[in-house]
Every structure is written in structure tokens, then in C-alpha cells.
C-alpha positions as a printed Julia matrix, in Angstrom:
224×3 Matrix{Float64}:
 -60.33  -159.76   8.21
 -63.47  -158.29   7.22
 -64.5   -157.95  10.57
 -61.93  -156.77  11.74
 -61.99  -153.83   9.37
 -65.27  -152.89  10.27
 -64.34  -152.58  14.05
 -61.8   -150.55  13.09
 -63.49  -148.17  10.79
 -66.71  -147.82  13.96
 -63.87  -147.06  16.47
 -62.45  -144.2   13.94
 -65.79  -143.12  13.27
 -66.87  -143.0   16.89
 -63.55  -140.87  18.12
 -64.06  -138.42  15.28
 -67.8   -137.47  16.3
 -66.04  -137.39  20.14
 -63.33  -134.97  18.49
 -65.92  -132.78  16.54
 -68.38  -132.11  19.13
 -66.19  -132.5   22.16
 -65.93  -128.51  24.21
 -62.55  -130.0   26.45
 -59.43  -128.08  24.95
 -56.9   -129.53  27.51
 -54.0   -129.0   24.53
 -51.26  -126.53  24.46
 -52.81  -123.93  21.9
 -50.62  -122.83  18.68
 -51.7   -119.41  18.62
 -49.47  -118.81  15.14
 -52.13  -120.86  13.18
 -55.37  -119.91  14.28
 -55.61  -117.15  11.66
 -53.3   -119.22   9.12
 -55.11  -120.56   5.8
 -56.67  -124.23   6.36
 -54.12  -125.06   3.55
 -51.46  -124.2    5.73
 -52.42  -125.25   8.79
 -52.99  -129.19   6.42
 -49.23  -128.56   5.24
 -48.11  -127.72   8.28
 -49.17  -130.56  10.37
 -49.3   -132.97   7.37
 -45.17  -131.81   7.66
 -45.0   -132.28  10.92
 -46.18  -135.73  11.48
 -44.0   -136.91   8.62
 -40.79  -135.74  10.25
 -42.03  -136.99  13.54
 -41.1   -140.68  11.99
 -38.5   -139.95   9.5
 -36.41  -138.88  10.74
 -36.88  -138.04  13.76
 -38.7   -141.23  15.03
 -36.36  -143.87  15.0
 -38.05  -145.46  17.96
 -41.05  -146.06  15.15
 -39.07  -146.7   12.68
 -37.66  -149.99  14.66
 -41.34  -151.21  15.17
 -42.66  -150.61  12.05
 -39.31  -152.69  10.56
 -40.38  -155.26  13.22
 -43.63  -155.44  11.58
 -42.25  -155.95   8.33
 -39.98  -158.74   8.96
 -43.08  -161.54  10.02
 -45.02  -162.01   6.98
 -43.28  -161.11   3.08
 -46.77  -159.74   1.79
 -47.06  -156.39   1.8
 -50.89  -156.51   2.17
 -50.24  -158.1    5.5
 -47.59  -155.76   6.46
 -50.01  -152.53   5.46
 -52.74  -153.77   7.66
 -50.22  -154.0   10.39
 -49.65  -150.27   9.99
 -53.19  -149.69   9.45
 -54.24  -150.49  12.92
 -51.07  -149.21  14.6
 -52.57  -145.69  12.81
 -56.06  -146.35  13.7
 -54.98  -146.95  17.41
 -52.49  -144.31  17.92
 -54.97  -141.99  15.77
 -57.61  -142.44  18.79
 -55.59  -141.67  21.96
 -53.55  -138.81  20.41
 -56.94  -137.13  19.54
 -58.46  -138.23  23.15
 -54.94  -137.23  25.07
 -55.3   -133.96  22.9
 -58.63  -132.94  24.37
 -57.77  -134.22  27.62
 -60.46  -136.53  27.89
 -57.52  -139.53  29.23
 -53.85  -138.73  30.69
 -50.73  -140.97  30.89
 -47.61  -139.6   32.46
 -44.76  -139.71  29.85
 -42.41  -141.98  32.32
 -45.08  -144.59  32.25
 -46.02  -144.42  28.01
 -42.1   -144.12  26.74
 -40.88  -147.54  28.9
 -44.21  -149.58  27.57
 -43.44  -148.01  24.07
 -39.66  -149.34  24.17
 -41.12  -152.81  25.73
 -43.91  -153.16  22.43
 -41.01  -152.54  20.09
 -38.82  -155.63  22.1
 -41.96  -157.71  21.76
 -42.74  -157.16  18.21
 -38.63  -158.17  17.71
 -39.02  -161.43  19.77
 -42.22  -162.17  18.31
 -40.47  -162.51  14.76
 -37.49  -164.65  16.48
 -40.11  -167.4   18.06
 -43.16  -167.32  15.24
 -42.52  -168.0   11.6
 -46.09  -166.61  10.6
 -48.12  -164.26  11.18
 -51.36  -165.21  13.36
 -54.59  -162.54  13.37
 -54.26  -161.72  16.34
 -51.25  -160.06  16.03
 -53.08  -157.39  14.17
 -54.89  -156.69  17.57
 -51.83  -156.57  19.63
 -50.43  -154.06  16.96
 -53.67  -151.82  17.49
 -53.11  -152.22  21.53
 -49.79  -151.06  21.17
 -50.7   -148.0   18.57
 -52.76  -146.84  21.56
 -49.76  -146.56  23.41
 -47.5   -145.09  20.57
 -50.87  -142.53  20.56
 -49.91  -141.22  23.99
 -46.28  -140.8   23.01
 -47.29  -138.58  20.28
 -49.52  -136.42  21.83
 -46.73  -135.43  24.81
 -44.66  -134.39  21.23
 -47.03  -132.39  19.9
 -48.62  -130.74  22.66
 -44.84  -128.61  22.83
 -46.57  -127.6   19.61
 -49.55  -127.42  20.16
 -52.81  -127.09  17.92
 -55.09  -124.38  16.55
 -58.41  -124.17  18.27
 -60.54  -123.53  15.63
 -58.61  -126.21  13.33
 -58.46  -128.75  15.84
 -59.61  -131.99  14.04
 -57.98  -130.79  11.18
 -54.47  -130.55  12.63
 -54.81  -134.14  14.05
 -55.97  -135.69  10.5
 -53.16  -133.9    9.07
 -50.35  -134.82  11.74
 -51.95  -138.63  11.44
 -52.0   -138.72   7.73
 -48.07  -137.52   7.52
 -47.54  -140.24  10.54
 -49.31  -142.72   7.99
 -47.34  -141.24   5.06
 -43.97  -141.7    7.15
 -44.95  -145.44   7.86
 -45.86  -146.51   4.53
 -42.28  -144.7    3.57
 -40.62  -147.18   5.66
 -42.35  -150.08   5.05
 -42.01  -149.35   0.73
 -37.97  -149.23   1.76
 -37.99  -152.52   3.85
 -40.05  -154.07   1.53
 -38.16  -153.26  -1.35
 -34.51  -153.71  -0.35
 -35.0   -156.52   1.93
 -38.5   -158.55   1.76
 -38.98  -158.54  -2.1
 -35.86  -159.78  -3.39
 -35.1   -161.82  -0.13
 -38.49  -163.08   1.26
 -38.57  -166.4   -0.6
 -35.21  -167.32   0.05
 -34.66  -170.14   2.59
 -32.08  -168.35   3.9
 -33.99  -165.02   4.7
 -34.82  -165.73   8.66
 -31.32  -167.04   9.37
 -29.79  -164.13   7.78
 -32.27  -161.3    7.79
 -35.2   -161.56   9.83
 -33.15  -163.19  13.01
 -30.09  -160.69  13.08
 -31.92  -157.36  12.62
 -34.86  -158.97  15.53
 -32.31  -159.63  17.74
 -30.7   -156.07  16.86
 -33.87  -154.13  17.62
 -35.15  -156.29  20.8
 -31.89  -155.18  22.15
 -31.74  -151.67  21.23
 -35.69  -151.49  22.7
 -34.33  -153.13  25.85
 -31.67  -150.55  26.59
 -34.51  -148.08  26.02
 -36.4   -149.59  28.45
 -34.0   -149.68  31.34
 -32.54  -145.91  30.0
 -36.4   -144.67  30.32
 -37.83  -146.62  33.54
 -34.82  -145.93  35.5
 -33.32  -142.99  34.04
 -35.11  -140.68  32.88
């Protein structure tokens, strides 16, 4: 686990310095902010990526529920989230500046299909393995893209531009942890130890969310 922390923390590190002293500006600019306070442009975006998961996100909010369902400790289940931010944090500042491009109608389908597989997942493991962690971060890459076609309609300040995309993560991360404390809560606290809780919990709301993702998937690779 250690490890793994530290590979996440060089891979932050590394995209920020790429974000800082990058000169690509390949984002839809928000000309409204660039003479706005840094305080506002921090509210603003922290706002922003908040509402972009509750409650607008529900998408989000059905993987990060799948991620809560595995394992009952929390520690566990904040890690999870932890490298889904990390990840996502590094291709929506990359897909910002332009530096890699995904087409929407290839990043929504494989976003629908890595909420299905987290749901399945809980159906056919009963614990949670390390590596899962790493598939988590593979599919917060993904998620990344997602966000950045969202909030380029936006856009960003120029001269704010790493600050806009800490803010808009940190609300993402604040929206996460939001769901996770009401899963966790209602569900995992008072149920987790219960012998009952992935015949009754963890099974129905799986199998409710790896079909919901798999509608999404045909509705967005064939209709949209």
C-alpha cells in the first residue's frame, strides 16, 4: 500500500509540473473569469465540480456505490476514491491542454462498461484484492476524459488554469467522499457485519447498477 501511494503521489506530481509549465491551451476559454478574484474563480470551480457528481452525476454516483459495496472499511473504500481522483485528475488536466484526445462516443460507452464491471466484480469476489485499486485508477483515467468534454462547454480561465482544475477536482473529491459518508453510513456501518448483508444488500443493488450501466452502454455505443 505504501508503494502504491508513492506512485500515485510521483504521477500527481509529474502532471502538475506538465500543467504549470505546459504553453498548449487547446481548452474552451471562460473569458467571464479571467479578471474574477482567485477566490472566486476557487468557489466557482470548487462549485462546479461538486454539482458535477451530486447531483448531476449519477453515472458516478453508481460507481463510486459500486466501490463501496466490496470491502466494509472505509479506509479501503477512501483509497478506492483516492485513485479514481488521482487518475481522472491527470487526463482531465492533459485533455484540458490538449496534450491527448478521446472522442466522447468512444469515453461515455467504456465509462458505462467500468461502472458494469465494478457491479459484477462485487457479485463474483467477496474481498477486495490490491489490484483492484489499480483497475479503479485505470478506469479514473477514463472517467478523466468524460469530465473534461463537460467542462470544456465551460471552459477555464487562462491565467487561472491549474487553479480551476484543482478546484473542479477537489469539489469532484468533495462530491465522492459525500457519497461514500452516505453509503457508508446508512448501509455498510450498521449492515456490513451482518451475514446477511451480500444476499440482501451488496447482491441486489450490484445486480441493479450492472444493469442500469449495461443499458448505458448499448444507449451510448449505438445510440447516441
Amino acid at each position: 500500500m505504501a508503494r502504491q501511494q508513492k506512485r500515485i503521489a510521483s504521477c500527481l506530481l509529474f502532471v502538475v509540473l506538465i500543467l504549470s509549465f505546459g504553453s498548449l491551451s487547446a481548452h474552451t476559454i471562460n473569458y467571464q473569469l479571467e479578471k474574477a478574484p482567485v477566490n472566486d474563480v476557487v468557489w466557482f470551480y470548487l462549485n462546479l465540480g461538486y454539482h458535477h457528481i451530486l447531483p448531476e452525476g449519477v453515472d458516478h454516483i453508481l460507481f463510486v456505490v459500486g466501490l463501496c459495496l466490496l470491502s466494509t472499511n472505509v479506509k479501503t473504500i477512501l483509497w478506492q476514491a483516492t485513485a479514481f481522483t488521482v487518475a481522472h485528475s491527470i487526463t482531465l488536466g492533459l485533455s484540458m491542454k490538449g496534450i491527448i484526445v478521446a472522442p466522447s462516443s468512444v469515453v461515455e460507452p467504456i465509462i458505462a462498461l467500468s461502472i458494469m464491471f465494478v457491479a459484477i466484480e462485487n457479485l463474483m469476489v467477496t474481498e477486495l484484492k490490491a489490484w483492484r485499486i489499480v483497475i479503479v485508477f485505470l478506469f479514473g483515467l477514463i472517467h478523466g476524459m468524460g469530465f473534461a468534454s463537460s467542462l470544456n462547454e465551460i471552459g477555464l480561465p487562462r491565467n487561472a488554469f491549474l487553479t480551476s482544475i484543482l478546484s473542479f477536482n477537489v469539489g469532484v473529491e468533495l462530491g465522492q467522499i459525500t457519497i461514500i459518508a452516505i453509503v457508508f453510513s446508512t448501509l455498510v456501518f450498521f449492515l456490513g457485519k451482518k451475514p446477511y448483508y451480500r444476499q440482501r444488500v451488496v447482491y441486489p443493488i450490484s445486480i441493479a447498477i450492472a444493469v442500469i450501466a449495461g443499458y448505458w452502454t448499448i444507449q451510448r455505443t449505438f445510440f447516441v
